[in-house]
N, C-alpha and C positions, 0 to 999 in steps of 0.2 A: 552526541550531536553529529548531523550527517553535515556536514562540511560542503559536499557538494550541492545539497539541497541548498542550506544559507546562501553559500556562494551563487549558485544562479539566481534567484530570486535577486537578489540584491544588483549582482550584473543586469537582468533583465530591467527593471525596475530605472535602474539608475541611468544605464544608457539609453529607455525612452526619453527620461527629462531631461537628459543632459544635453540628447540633438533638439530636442523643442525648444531648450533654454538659449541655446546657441540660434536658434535660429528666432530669435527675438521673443518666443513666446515665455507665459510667465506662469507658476503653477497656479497659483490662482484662479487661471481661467479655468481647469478643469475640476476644481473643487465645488461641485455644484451635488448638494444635496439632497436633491429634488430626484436628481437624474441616478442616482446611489440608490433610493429607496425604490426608484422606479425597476433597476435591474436586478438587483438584490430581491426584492419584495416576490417577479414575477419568476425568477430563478425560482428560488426556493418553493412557492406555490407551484409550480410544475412539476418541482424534482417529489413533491409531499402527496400531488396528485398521482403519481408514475409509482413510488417507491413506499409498503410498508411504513411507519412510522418506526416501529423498532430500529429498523434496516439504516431509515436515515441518521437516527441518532447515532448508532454504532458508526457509519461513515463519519459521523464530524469527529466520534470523538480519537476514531482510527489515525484521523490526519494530523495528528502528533508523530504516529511512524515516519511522515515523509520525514522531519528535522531532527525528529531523535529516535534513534533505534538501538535497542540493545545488541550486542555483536554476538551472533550466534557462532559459539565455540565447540565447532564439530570437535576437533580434536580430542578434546577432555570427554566428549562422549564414547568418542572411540574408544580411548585409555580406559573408562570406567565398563565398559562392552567387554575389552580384551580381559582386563581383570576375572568378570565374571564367567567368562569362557573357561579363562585358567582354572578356578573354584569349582565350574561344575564339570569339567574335564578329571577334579581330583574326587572330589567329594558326593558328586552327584546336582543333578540340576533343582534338585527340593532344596539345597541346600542356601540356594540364593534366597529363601523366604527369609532368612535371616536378616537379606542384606537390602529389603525393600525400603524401610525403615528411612535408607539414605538417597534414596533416589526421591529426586524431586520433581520430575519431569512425569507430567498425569499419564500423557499418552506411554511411555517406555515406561514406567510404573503399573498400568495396566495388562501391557506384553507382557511383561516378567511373570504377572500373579496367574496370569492364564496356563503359561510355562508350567509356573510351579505346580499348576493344580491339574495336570499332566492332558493339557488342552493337546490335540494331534496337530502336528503343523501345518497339514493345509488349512484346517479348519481354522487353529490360532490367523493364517494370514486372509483368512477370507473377511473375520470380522474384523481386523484394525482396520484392514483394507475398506470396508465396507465406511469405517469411521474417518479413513483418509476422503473419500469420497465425499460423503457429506458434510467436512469441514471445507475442502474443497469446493463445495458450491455454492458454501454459504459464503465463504470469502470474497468469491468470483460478483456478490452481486454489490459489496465496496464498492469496488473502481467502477460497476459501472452506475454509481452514483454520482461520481466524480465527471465522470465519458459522458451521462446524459445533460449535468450541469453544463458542460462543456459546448451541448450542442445548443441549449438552450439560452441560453447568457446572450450570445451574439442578437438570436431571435428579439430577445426582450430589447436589446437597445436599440435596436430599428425602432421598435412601437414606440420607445421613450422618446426619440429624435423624429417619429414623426406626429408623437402628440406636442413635442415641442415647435412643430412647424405650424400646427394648426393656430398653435394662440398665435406665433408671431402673422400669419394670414389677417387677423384682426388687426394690426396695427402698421398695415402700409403705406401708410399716410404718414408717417416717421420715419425714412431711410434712416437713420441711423438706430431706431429700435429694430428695426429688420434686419440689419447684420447684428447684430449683439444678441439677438433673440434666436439663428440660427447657428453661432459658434455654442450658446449653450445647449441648443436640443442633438447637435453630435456630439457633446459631450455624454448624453448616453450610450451611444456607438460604442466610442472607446472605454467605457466602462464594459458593455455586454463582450465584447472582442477580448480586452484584456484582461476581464476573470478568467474568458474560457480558455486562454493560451498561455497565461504567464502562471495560477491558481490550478484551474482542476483539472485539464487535460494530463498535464505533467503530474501532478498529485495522483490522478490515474495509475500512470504508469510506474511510477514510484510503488507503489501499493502492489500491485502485480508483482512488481520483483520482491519485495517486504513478505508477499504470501508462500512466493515459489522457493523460497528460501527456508522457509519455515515445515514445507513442505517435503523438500528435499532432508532436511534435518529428523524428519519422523519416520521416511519411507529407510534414513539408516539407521534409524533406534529400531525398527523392525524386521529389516532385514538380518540386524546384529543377533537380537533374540532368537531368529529363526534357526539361524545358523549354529548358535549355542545349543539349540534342540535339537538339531541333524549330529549335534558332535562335530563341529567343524574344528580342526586344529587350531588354536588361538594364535599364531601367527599367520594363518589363511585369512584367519574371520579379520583381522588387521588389517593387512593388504584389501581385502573384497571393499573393506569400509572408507578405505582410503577414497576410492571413487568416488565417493560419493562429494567427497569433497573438492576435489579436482574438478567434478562438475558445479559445483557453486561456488568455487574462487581457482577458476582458471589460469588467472593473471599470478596465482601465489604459486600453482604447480608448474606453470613455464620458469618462473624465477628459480625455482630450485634446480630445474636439468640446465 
């Protein structure tokens, strides 16, 4: 559970109603369903117009990463890289075919079997590379399902608060349905604004770091192989992999000096 994610949504969230509430307003007012279907409805119909249909479904079903994310344990990758360095530093690098069996990781399960089947190392790095590449683009067009919702949302509650102003034009002859009729057509407003700032803008950006991390995680399950195929000392290939990690939890590798 990402702790930070719950926590701001909830900050956000709470401290709009809590100065609305303070300032005499009631939720009530902004519970209008009308104006919900209206942003919602014309969001979505844009983001389906812009975006693949695959593409979107994999974004909704992606934005479980922003609240819960498994914690990717470079470490243990390292350790299990070092191990196999050791192994094929004594026994030969065929010898890890043995050891495929226990790796569970597709993309570093693929390095290895390329290894073993005595791929040359530029070539080994040209294809994961190639496969870093294209997971990388497909990832890249997530967030910006999230970024496009984001720009869109606002758009939509304008329309919604100004078809809500058209009916209330019908019934000027009622001062009192004429303010009551324009507090609910901006109640779309704050629905289009507050999906795109409090929901997918930040869901965005969450997701970019959920990917860069995931990515940073492959480019050293490959570069650890590689180095196993150069013959790199197994307390080099350690140290070089370490990097890797200090680049994706910097705040861990100042804590330790």
């Amino acid at each position: 559970m990402d702790k930070s994610s719950f926590g701001g949504i909830v900050l956000a969230i709470g401290g709009i109603l809590t100065g609305m509430m303070m300032e005499g307003g009631n939720i009530r007012q902004i519970l209008q369903p009308t104006a919900a279907i209206i942003v919602l409805g014309g969001t979505i119909g844009a983001i389906l117009l812009q975006f693949p249909l695959r593409t979107v479904i994999k974004a909704v079903k992606q934005l479980a990463l922003v609240f819960f994310s498994k914690e990717q344990d470079g470490s243990a990758q390292i350790t299990q890289l070092v191990e196999f360095a050791n192994k094929a530093r004594r026994t030969g690098i065929v010898s890890l075919d043995a050891d495929l069996g226990e790796v569970h990781e597709p993309f570093l399960k693929q390095a290895l079997m390329l290894a073993v089947d005595g791929t040359d190392p530029a070539e080994l790095r040209k294809i994961m590379q190639l496969e870093l590449d294209n997971q990388g683009e497909n990832d890249e067009r997530i967030p910006q399902v999230f970024e496009s919702a984001g720009g869109y949302a606002p758009t939509v509650g304008i329309i919604g608060a100004v078809l809500g102003l058209i009916q209330v034009m019908q019934h000027l002859d009622d001062i009192n349905e004429v303010g009551r009729g324009i507090a609910v057509a901006f109640v779309a407003t704050i629905y289009g604004v507050g999906l795109a700032n409090l929901i997918c803008l930040p869901s965005a950006g969450k997701l970019k770091i959920r990917h860069r991390e995931e990515q940073i995680q492959k480019e050293m399950m490959l570069e650890g192989v590689i180095s196993i195929m150069e013959g790199m000392n197994p307390r080099m290939v350690e140290l070089k992999l370490k990097t890797f990690l200090s680049e994706q939890h910097p705040e861990t590798e100042a804590a330790k000096t």
